[in-house]
N, CA, C and O of each residue as an XYZ file, in Angstrom:
324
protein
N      72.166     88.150    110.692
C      73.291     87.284    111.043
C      74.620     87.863    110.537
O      75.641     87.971    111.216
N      74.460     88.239    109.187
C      75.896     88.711    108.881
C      76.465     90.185    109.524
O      77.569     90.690    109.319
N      75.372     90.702    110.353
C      76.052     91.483    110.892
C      77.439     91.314    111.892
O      78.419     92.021    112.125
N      76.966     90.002    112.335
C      77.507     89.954    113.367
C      79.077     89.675    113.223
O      79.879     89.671    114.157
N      79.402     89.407    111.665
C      80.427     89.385    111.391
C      80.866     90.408    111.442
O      81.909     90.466    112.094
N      80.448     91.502    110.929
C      80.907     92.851    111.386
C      81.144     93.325    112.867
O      82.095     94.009    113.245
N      80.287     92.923    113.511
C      80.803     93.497    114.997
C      82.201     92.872    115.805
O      82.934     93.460    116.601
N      82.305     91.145    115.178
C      83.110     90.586    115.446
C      84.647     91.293    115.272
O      85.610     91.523    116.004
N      84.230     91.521    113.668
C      85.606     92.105    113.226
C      85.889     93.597    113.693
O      86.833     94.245    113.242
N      85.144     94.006    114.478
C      85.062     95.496    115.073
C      85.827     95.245    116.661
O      86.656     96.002    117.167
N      85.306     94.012    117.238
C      86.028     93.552    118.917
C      87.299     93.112    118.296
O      88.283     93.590    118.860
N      87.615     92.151    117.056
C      88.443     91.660    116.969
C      89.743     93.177    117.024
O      90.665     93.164    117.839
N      89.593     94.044    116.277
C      90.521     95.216    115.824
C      90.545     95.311    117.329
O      91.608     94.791    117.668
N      89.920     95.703    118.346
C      89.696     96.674    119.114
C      90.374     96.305    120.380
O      90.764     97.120    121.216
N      90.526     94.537    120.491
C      91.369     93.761    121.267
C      92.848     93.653    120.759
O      93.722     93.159    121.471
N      93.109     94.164    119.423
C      94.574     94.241    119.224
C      95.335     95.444    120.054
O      96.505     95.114    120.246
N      95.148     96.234    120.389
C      95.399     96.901    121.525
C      96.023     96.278    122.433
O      97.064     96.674    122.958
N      95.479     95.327    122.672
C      95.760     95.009    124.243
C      97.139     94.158    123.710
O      97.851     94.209    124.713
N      97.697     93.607    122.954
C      98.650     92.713    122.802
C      99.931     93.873    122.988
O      99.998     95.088    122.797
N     100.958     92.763    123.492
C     101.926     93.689    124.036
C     102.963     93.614    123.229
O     103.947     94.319    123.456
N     102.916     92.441    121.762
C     104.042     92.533    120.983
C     103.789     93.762    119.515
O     102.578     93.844    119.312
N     104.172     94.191    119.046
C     103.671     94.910    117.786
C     103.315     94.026    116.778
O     102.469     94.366    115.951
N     103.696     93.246    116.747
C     103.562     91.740    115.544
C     102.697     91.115    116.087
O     101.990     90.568    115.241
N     102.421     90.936    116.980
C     100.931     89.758    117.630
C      99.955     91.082    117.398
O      98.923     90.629    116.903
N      99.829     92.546    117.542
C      98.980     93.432    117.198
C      98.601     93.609    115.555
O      97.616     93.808    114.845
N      99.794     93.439    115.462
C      99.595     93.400    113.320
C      98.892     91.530    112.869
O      98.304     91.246    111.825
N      99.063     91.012    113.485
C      98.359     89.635    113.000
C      97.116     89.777    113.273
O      96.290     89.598    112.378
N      96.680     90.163    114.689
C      95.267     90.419    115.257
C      94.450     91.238    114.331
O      93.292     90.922    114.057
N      95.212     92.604    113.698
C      94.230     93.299    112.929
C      94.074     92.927    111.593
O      93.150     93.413    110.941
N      95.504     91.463    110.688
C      95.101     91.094    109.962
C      94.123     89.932    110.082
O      93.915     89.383    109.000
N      93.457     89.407    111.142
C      92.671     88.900    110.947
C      91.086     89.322    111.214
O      90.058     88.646    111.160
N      91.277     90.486    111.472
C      90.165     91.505    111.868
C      89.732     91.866    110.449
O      88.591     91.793    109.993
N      91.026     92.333    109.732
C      90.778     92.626    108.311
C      90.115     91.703    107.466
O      89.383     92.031    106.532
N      90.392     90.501    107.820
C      89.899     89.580    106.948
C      88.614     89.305    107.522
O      87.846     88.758    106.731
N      88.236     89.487    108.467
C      86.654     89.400    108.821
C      85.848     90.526    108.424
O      84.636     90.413    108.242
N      86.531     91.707    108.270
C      85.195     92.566    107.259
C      85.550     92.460    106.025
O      84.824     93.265    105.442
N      86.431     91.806    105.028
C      86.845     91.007    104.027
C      85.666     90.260    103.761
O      84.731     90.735    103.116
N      85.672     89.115    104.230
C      84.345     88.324    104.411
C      83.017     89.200    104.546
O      82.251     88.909    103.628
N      82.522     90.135    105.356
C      81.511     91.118    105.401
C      81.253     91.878    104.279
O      80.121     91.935    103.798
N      82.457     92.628    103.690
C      82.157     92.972    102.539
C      82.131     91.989    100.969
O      81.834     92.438     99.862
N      82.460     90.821    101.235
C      81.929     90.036    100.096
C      80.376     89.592    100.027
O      79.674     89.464     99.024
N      79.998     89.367    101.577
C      78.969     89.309    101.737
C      77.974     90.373    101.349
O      76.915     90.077    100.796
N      78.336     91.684    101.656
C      77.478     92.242    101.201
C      77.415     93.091    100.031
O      76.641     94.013     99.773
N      78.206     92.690     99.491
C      78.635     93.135     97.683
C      79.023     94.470     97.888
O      78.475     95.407     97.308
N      80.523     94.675     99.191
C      80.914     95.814     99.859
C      82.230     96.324     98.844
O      83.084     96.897     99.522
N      82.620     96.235     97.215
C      84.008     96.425     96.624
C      85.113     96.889     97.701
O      86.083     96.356     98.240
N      84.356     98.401     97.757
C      85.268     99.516     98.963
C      85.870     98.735    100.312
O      87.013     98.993    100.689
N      84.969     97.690    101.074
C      85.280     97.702    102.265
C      86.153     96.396    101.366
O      87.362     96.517    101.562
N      85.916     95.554    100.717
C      87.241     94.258    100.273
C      88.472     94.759    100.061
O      89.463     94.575    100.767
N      88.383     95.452     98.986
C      89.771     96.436     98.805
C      90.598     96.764     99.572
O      91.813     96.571     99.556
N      89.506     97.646    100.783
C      90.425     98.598    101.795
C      91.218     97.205    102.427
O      92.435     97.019    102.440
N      89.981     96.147    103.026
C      90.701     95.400    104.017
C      91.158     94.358    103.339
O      91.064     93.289    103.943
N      91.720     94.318    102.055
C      92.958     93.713    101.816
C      94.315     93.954    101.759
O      95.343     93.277    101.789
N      93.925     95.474    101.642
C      95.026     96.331    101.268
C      95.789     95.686    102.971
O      96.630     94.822    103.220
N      94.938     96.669    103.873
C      94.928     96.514    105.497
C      95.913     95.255    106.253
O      96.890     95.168    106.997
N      94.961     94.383    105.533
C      95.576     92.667    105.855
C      96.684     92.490    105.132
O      97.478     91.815    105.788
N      96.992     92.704    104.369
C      98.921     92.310    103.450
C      99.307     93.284    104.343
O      99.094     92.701    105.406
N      99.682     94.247    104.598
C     100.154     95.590    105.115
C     100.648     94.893    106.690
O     101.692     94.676    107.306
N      99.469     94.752    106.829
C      99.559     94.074    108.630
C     100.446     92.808    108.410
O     101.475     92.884    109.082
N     100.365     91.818    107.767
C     101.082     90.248    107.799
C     102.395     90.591    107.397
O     103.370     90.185    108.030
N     102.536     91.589    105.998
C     103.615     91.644    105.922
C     104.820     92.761    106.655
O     106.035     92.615    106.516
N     104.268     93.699    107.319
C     104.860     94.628    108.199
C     105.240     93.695    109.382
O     106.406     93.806    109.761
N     104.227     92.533    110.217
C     104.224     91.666    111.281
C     105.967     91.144    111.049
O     106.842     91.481    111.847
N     106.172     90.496    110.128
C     107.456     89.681    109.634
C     108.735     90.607    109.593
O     109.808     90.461    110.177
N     108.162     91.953    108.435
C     109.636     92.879    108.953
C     110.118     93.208    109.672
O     111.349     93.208    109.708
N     109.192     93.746    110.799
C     109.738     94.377    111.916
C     110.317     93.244    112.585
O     111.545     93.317    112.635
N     109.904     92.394    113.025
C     110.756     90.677    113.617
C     112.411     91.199    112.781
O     113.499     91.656    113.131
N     111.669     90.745    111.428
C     113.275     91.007    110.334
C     114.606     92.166    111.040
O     115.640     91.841    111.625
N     114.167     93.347    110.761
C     114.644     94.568    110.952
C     115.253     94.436    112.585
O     116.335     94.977    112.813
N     114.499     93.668    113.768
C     114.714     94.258    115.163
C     115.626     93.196    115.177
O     116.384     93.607    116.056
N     116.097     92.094    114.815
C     117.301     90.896    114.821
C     118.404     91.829    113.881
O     119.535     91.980    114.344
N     118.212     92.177    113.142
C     118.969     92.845    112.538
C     119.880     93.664    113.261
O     121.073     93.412    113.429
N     119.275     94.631    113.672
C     119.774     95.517    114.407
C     120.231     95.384    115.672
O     120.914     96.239    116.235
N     119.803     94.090    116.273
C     120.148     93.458    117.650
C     121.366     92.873    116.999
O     122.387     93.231    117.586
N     121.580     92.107    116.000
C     122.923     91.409    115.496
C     124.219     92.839    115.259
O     125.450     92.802    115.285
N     123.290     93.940    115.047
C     124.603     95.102    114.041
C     124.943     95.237    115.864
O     126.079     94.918    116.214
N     124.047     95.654    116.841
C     124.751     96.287    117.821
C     125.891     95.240    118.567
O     127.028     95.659    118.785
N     125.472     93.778    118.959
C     126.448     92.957    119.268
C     127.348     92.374    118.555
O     127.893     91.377    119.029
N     127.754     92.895    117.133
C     128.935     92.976    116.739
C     129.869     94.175    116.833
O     131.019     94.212    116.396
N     129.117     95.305    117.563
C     130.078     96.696    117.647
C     130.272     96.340    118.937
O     131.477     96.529    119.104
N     129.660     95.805    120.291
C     130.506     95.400    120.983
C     131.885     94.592    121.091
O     132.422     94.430    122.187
């Protein structure tokens, strides 16, 4: 059974692809992350928790900057107009 958490979190990554925003792609793989998160607690995996926590902050919080950063820079250019 607990495999199947793994395969899940294997379609889940594999369908972030297909999203057409970069931030709906970084949420998708943080929640991909957090499903072999779960897999590796399950299977007393340290390496795979670690990696895919590291993975999952990285993804949620990159998701928010880039939003941050692309208003930003949409605000700097329509004030040089």
């Amino acid at each position: 059974m607990i495999e199947w958490v793994g395969w899940i979190a294997t379609a889940v990554f594999a369908v972030s692809y297909f999203c057409r925003r970069p931030a709906a792609m970084r949420r998708v793989q943080a929640l991909a992350a957090t499903l072999w998160i779960v897999y590796g607690i399950t299977i007393s995996a340290p390496p795979v928790i670690i990696a895919n926590l590291v993975v999952a902050a990285v993804a949620i919080i990159s998701s928010f900057q880039r939003r941050d950063q692309s208003n930003s820079l949409k605000a700097q250019a329509e004030s040089i107009r």
